[in-house]
C-alpha positions as CSV (number, residue, x, y, z in Angstrom):
1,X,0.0,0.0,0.0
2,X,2.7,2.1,0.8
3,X,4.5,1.5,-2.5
4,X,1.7,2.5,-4.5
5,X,1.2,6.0,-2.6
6,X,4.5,6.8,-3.4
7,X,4.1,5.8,-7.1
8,X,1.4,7.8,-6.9
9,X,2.9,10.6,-5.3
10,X,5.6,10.3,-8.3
11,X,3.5,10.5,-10.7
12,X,2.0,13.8,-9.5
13,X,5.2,15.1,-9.4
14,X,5.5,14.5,-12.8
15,X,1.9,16.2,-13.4
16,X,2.7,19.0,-11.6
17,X,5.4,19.8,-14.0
18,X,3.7,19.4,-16.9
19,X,1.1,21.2,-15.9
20,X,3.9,24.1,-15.0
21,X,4.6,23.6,-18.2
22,X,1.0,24.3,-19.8
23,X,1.1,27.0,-17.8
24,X,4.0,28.7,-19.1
25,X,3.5,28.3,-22.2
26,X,-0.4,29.5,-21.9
27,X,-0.3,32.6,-23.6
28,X,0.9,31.6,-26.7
29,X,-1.0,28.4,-27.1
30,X,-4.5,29.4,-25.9
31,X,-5.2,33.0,-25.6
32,X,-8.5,33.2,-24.6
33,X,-7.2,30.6,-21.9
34,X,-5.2,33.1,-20.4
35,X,-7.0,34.3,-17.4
36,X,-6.6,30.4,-15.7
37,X,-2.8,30.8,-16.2
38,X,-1.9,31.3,-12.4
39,X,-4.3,28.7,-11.7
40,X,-2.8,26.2,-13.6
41,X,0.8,27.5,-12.1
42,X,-0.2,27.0,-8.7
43,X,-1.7,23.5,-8.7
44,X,1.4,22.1,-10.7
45,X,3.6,23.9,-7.8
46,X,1.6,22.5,-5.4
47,X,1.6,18.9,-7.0
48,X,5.7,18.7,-7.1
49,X,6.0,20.5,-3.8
50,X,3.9,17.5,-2.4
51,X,6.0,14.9,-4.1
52,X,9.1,16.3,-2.9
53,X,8.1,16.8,0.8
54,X,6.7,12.7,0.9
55,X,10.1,11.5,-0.3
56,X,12.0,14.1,2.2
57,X,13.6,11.1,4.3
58,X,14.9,9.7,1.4
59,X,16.8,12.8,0.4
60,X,18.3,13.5,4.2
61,X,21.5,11.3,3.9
62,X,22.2,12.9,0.7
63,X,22.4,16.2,2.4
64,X,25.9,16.1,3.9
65,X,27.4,14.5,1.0
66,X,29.5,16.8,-0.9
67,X,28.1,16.5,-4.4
68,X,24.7,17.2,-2.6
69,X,25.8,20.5,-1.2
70,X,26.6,22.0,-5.1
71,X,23.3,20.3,-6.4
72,X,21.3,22.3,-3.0
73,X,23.6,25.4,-4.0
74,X,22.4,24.9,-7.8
75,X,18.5,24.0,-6.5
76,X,18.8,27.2,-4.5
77,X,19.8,29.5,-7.2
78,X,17.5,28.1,-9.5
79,X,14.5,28.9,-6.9
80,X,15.5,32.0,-6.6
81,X,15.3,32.8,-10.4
82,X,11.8,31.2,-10.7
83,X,11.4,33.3,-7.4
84,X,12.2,36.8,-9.0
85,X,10.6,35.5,-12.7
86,X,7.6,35.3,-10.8
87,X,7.9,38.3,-8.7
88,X,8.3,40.2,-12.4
89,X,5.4,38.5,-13.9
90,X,3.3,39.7,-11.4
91,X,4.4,42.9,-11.8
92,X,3.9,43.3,-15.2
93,X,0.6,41.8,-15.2
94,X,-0.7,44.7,-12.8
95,X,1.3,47.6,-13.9
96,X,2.6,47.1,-17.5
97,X,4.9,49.1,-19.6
98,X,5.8,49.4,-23.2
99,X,8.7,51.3,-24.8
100,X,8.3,52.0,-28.7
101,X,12.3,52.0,-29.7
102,X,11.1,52.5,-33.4
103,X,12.5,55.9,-35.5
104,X,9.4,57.3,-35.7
105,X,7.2,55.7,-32.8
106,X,5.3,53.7,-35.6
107,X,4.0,51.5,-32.4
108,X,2.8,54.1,-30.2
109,X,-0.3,56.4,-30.5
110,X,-0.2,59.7,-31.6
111,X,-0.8,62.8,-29.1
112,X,-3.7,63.7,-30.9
113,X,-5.0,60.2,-30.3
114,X,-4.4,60.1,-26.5
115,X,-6.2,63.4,-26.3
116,X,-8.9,62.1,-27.7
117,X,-9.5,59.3,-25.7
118,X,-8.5,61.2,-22.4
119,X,-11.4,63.7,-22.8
120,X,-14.2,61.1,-24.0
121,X,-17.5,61.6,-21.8
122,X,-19.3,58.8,-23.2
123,X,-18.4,55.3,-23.4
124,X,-17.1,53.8,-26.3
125,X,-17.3,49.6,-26.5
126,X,-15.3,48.2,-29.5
127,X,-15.9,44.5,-30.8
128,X,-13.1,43.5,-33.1
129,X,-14.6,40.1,-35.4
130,X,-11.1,38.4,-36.7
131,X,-10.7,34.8,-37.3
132,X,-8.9,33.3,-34.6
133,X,-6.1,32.5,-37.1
134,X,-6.4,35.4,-39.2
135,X,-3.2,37.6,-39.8
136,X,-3.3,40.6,-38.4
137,X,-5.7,39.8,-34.9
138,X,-2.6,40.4,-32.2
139,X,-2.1,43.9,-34.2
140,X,-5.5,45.1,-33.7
141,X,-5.9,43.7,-30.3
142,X,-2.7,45.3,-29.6
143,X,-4.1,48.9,-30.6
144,X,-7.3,48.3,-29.1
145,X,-5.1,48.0,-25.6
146,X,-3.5,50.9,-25.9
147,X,-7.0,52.6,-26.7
148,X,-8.4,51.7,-23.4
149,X,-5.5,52.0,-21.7
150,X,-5.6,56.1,-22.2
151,X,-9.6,56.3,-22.1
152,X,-9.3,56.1,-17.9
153,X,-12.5,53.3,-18.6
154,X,-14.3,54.4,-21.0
155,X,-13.6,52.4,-23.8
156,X,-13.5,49.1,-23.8
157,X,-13.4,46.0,-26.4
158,X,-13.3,42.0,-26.9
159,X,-12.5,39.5,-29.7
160,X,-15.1,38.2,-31.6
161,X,-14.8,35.4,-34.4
162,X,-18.1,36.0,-36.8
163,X,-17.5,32.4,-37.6
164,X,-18.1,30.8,-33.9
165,X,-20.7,33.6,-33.2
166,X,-22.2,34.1,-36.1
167,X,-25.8,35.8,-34.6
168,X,-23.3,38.3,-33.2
169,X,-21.9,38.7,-36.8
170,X,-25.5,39.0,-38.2
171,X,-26.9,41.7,-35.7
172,X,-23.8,44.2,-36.5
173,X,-23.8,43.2,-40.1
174,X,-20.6,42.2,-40.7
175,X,-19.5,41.4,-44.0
176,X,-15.7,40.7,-44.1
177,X,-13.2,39.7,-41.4
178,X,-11.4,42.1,-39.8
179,X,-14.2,44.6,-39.0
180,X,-14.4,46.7,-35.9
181,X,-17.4,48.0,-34.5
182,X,-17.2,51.4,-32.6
183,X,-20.7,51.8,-30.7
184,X,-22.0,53.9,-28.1
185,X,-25.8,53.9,-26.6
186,X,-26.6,56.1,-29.8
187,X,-24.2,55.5,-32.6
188,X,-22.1,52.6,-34.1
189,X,-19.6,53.2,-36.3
190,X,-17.4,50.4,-38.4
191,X,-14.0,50.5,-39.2
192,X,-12.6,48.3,-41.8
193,X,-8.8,48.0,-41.3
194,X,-7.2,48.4,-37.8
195,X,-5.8,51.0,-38.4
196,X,-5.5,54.3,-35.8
197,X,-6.0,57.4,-38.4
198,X,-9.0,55.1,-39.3
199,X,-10.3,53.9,-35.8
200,X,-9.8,57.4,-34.6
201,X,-11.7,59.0,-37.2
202,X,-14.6,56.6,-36.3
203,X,-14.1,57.3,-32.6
204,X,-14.7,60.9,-33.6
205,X,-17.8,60.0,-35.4
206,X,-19.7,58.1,-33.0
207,X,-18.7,60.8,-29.9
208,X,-20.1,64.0,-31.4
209,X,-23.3,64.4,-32.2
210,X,-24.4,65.4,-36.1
211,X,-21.8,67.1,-38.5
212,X,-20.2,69.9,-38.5
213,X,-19.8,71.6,-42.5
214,X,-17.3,73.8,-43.8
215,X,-18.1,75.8,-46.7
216,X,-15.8,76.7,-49.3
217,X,-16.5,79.9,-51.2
218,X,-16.5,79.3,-55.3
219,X,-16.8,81.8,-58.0
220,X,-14.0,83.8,-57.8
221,X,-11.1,81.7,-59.4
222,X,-10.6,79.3,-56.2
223,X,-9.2,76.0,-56.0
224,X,-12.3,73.3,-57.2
225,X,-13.4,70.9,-54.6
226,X,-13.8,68.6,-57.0
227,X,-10.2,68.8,-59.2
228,X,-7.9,65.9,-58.4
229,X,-5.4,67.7,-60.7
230,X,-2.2,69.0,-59.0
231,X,-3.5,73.0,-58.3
232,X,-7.4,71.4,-57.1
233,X,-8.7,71.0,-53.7
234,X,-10.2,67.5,-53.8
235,X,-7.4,66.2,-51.4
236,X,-8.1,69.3,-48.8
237,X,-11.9,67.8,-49.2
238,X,-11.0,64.2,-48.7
239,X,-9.1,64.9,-45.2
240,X,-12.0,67.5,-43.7
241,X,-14.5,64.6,-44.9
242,X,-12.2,61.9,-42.7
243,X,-12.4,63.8,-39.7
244,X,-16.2,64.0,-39.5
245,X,-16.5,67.5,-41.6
246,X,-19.0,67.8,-44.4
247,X,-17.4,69.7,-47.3
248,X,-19.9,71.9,-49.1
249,X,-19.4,74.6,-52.0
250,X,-20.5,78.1,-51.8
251,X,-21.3,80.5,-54.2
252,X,-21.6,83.8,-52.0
253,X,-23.0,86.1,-54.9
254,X,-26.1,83.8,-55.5
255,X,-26.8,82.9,-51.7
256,X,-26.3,86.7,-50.6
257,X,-25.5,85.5,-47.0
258,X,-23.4,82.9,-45.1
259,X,-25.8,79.8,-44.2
260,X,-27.0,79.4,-40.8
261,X,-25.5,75.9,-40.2
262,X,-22.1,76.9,-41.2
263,X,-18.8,75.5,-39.0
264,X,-16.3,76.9,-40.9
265,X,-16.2,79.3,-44.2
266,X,-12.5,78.7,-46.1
267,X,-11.4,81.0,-48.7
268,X,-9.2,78.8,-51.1
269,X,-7.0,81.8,-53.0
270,X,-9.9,83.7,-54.9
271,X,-7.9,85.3,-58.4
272,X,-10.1,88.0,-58.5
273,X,-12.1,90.0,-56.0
274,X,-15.3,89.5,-54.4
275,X,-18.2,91.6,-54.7
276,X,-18.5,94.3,-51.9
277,X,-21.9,92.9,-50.9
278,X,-19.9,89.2,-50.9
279,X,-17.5,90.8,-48.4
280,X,-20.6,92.3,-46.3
281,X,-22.1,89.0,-46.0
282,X,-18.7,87.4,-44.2
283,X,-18.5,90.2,-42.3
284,X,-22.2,89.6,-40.9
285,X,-21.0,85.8,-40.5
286,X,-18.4,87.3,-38.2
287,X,-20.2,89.7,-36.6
288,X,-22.3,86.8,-35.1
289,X,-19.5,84.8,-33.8
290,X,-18.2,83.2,-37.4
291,X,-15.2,81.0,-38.1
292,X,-13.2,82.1,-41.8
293,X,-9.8,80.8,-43.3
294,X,-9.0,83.4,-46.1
295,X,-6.0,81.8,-47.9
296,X,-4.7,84.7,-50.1
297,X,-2.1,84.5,-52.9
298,X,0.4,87.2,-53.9
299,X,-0.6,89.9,-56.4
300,X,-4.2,89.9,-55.9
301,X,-7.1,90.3,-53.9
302,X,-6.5,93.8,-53.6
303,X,-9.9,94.9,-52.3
304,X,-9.6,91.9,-50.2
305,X,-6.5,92.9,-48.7
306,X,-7.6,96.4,-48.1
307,X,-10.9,94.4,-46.2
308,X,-8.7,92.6,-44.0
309,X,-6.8,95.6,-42.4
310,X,-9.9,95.8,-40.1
311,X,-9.5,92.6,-38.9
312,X,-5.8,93.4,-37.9
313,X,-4.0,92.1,-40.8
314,X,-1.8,94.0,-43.3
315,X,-1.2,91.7,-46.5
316,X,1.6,92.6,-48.3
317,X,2.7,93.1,-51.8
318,X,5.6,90.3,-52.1
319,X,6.3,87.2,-52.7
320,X,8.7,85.3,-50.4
321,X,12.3,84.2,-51.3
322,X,14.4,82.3,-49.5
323,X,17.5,81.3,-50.6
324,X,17.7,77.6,-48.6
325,X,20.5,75.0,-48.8
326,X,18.3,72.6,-47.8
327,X,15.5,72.8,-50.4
328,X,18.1,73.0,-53.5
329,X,19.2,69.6,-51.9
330,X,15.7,68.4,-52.2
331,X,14.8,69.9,-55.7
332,X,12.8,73.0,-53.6
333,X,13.3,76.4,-55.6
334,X,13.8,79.2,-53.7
335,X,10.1,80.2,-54.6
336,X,8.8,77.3,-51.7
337,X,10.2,79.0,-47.9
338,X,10.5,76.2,-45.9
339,X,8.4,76.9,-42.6
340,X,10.2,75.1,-39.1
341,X,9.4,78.3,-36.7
342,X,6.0,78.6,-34.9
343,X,4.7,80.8,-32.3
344,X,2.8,79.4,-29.6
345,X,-0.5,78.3,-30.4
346,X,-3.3,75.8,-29.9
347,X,-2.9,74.7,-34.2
348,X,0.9,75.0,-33.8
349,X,1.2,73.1,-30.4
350,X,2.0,69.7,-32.2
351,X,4.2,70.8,-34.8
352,X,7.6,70.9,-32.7
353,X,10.3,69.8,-35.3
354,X,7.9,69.4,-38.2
355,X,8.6,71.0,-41.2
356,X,5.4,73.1,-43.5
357,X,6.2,74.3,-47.3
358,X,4.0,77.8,-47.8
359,X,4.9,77.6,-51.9
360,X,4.6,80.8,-54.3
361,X,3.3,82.7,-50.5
362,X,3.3,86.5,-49.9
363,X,3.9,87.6,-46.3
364,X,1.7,88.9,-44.0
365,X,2.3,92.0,-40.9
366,X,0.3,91.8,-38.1
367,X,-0.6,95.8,-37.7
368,X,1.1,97.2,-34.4
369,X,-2.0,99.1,-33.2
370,X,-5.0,96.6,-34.2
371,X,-8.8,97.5,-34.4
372,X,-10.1,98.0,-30.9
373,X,-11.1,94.2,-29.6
374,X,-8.9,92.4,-32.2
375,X,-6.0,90.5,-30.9
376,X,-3.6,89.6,-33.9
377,X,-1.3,86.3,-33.3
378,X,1.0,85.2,-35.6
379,X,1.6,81.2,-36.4
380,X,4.7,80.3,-38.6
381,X,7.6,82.8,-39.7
382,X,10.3,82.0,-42.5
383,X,14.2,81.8,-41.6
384,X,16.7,84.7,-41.7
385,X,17.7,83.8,-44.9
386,X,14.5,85.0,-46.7
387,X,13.1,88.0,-48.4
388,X,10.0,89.9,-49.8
389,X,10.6,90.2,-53.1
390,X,8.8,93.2,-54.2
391,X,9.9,93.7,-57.5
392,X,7.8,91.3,-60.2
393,X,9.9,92.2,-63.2
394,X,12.6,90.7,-61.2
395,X,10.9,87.2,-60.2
396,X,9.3,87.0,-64.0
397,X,13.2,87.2,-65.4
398,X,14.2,84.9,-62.5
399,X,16.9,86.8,-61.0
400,X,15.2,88.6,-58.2
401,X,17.9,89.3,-55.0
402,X,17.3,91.5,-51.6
403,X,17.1,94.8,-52.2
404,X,16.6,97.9,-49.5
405,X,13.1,98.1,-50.3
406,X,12.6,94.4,-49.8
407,X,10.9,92.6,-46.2
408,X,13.9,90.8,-44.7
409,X,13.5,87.9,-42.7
410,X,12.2,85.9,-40.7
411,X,8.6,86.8,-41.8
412,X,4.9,85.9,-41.2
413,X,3.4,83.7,-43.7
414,X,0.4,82.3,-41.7
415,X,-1.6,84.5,-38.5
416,X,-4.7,84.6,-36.5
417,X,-7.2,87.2,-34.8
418,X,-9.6,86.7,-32.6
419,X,-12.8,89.1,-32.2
420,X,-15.3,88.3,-29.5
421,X,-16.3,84.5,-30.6
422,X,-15.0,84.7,-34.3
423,X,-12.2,83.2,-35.5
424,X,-9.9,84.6,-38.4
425,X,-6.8,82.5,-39.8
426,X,-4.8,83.5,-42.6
427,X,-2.6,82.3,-45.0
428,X,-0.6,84.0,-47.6
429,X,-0.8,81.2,-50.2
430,X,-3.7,78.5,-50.8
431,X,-0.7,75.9,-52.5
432,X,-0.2,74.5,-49.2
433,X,-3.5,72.5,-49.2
434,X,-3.6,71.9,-52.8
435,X,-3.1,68.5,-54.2
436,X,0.6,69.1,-55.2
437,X,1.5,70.1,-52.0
438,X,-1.1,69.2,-49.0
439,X,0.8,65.7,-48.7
440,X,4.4,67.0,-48.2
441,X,5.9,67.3,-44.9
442,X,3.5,68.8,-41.8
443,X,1.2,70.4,-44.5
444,X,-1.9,68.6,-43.9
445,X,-1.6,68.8,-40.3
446,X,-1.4,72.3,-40.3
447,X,-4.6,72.9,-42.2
448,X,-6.7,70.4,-40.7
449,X,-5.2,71.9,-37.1
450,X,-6.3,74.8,-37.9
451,X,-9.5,73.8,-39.7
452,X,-10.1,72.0,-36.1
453,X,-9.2,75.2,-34.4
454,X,-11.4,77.1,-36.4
455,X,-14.4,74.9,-35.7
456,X,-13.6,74.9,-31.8
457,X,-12.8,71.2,-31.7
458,X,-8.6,71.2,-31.1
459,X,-9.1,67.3,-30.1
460,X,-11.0,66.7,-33.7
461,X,-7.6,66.2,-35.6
462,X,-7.5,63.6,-38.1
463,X,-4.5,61.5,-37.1
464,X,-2.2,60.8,-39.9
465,X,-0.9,57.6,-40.4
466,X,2.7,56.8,-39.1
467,X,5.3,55.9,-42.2
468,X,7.0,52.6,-41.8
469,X,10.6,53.6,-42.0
470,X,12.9,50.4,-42.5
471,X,16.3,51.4,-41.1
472,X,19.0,48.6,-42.9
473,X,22.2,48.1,-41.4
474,X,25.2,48.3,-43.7
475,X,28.1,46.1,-43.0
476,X,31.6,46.0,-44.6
477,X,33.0,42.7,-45.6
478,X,34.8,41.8,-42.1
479,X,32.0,43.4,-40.2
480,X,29.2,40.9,-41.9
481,X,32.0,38.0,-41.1
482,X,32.7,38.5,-37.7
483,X,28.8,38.9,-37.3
484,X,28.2,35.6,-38.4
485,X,31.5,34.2,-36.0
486,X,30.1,35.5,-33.2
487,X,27.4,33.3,-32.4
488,X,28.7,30.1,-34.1
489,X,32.3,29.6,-33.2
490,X,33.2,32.8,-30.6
491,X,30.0,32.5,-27.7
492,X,30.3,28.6,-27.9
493,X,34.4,28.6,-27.8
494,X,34.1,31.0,-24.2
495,X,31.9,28.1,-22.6
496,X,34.0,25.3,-23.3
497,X,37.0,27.3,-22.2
498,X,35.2,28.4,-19.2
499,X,34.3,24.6,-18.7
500,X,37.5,22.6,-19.3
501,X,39.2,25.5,-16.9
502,X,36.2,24.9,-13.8
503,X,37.0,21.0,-14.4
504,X,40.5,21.6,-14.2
505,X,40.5,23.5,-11.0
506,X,38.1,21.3,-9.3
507,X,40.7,18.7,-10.1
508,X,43.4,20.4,-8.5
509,X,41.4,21.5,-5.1
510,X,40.8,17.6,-4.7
């Protein structure tokens, strides 16, 4: 009887490891298992701790022996690793960390994202339906972590495969893998790749209530909304329309006045001048607390520009030059200023160390004394090196250079006033959020920021997706051989030595 407790007592030994085992290796091998994985630890701890303790007489005379002492030495040091690796897996399964090591932070969300998600009031519950071997699954559920992880509880989410719960598939309407489903107790949103500019933008969407339209005046020359040709607007459409903005054109001579429902109205570099009672009718739309981006060119819009000295803005009659080492090396003429100074400012806050391109842009002087209860800011200001060309002869013959009557450097190319509730931003060129150019560089984030700021929603900014930069590693000859020594003949050389030269001094102690 006694023989067969003891084989029985052996053989939970052995369970208990193996079922250590299982649970080590939980995680990888059954996900959705994973919230039984200290279970499974501490019954296979308990199951060899018994074992050992009901064979404890048979392991007493071994204890004064001297091979006994290094293997009690080795058992000891062994425990104590388990010890701390368990110590740090609690830990991190409380209180984890993650550190994105990438170049540009691929991994990690973007500030506009954690923003977002710090300042929802309502919650958000995200269902994810991905096969549960589909490519891709661990990504999302990896980005839906760090969504709830900055939403202090409001947003939460779970796995679903349509194919194992298929009436949950049928009551969201899901028609392809991968989905994610954004709902709140009034909206749902889907989202069709896992990706965060897209998961954001339907965040936005199901968190604000209705749409919020920006009108953009036609009639005058403008940009089209509809040209996907390199001087249109369709682009600048296409990125409000992400963000939750419906894009609408305006023809301000046949409406006669600013509609009610208007967000935002945008001026997208009118050629010729508007009508005066055009300009009367923005002016009303201001008077009663209106949001406008006038994006003016060089060499026109002179009864514009005369408009826009009431509004504290002084628009002048150049075209900026600046003679940049950097944009010849890129194939930039010196007709494109390259923009990397900003004041301080709620559309500017995020552009630390991002470079804007204001091309074919006149500058613009913030008047010293403004109107009474107009407070003139300006946003982004060319280098040193630049100039106001004033002389148009000059630029047409292509050799235009400082002269004493010429702006010098740095100077204002973008600035904002504020009277009462409205909103003014201006621009002294509408190529930065055309086609050719909206794209390059921190160009779209400084219109849609300031489209955002204009419509008094800083946190609605669409969030651009992160590049993928692959960083190779170039190796000479010898560096790519000792590289592949290393591991094969150099690490595995140092342990034999180490080895033969413990066995050899054991030897000589005995």
């Amino acid at each position: 009887m006694e023989g067969m407790i003891r084989r029985l007592l052996d053989w939970g030994g052995y369970l208990g490891v193996a079922v250590l085992a299982f649970g080590a290796i939980l995680p990888f091998v059954r996900p959705e298992w994973n919230r039984y994985r200290w279970t499974f630890l501490a019954v296979g701890l308990v199951l060899v701790l018994v074992s050992l303790l009901a064979r404890v007489e048979d392991y007493r005379g071994f204890f004064g022996r001297r091979g006994m002492r290094y293997g009690v030495n080795t058992a000891v040091a062994v425990a104590l690793v388990l010890g701390a690796t368990v110590v740090v897996q609690a830990l991190s399964f409380r209180h984890s960390a993650r550190w994105d090591l990438t170049e540009n932070k691929r991994f990690s969300l973007s500030p506009q994202t954690i923003q977002l998600l710090g300042s929802l009031k309502t919650e958000v519950n995200a269902v994810a339906f991905f096969r549960s071997d589909q490519p891709g699954k661990r990504t999302a559920e990896e980005l839906l972590k760090q969504y709830a992880r900055y939403s202090n509880g409001k947003f939460t989410w779970k796995s679903a495969d349509p194919d194992r719960e298929p009436g949950l598939a049928r009551r969201y309407g899901i028609e392809s893998y991968g989905t994610i489903v954004l709902e709140t107790k009034a909206k749902s949103e889907k989202v069709l790749d896992a990706e965060e500019e897209k998961l954001t933008n339907g965040l936005v969407k199901v968190t604000r209530e209705g749409k919020r339209i920006v009108y953009v005046i036609q009639g005058h020359g403008e940009a089209e909304l509809g040209n996907t040709e390199r001087p249109g607007f369709s682009e600048a459409k296409s990125s409000m329309e992400k963000a939750n903005y419906e894009v609408k054109p305006l023809v301000l001579a046949r409406a006669g006045k600013v509609p009610d429902d208007a967000t935002v109205v945008i001026l997208a570099g009118p050629r010729n001048d508007l009508f005066p009672p055009e300009l009367e009718a923005l002016d009303a739309y201001l008077g009663r607390g209106g949001k406008v981006l006038a994006m003016i060119n060089p060499f026109q819009n002179e009864g514009l520009k005369k408009h826009l000295v009431k509004y504290g803005f002084q628009l002048d009659d150049d075209l900026v030059v600046e003679q940049n080492p950097i944009g010849r090396l890129f194939g930039i003429g010196p007709e494109v200023p390259i923009i990397q100074q900003y004041e301080s400012h709620a559309i500017t806050r995020d552009l630390g160390g991002v470079t804007t391109l204001f091309p074919l842009t006149r500058s613009i002087t913030a008047l010293k004394t403004p109107p009474k209860g107009v407070n003139v800011q300006v946003l982004a200001r060319t280098s040193p090196d630049s100039w106001g060309e004033t002389n148009r002869a000059d630029l047409q013959r292509g050799v235009a250079k400082p002269d004493p009557q010429d702006l010098k450097g740095p100077l204002a190319v973008a600035a904002v006033a504020t009277i009462d509730k409205a909103r003014i931003v201006v621009y002294g060129t509408s190529n930065l959020a055309a086609n050719q150019f909206l794209n390059i560089q921190g160009n779209r984030d400084f219109f849609l920021n300031t489209v955002s700021w204009l419509a008094e929603e800083e946190d609605q900014i669409s969030v651009r997706p992160k590049d993928v930069k692959q960083t190779p590693v170039f190796m000479s000859a010898n560096q790519a051989q000792a590289v592949n020594l290393l591991p094969m003949l150099v690490l595995p050389g140092l342990v034999l030595v180490g080895g033969i030269i413990a066995v050899v001094r054991r030897r000589a102690a005995n």
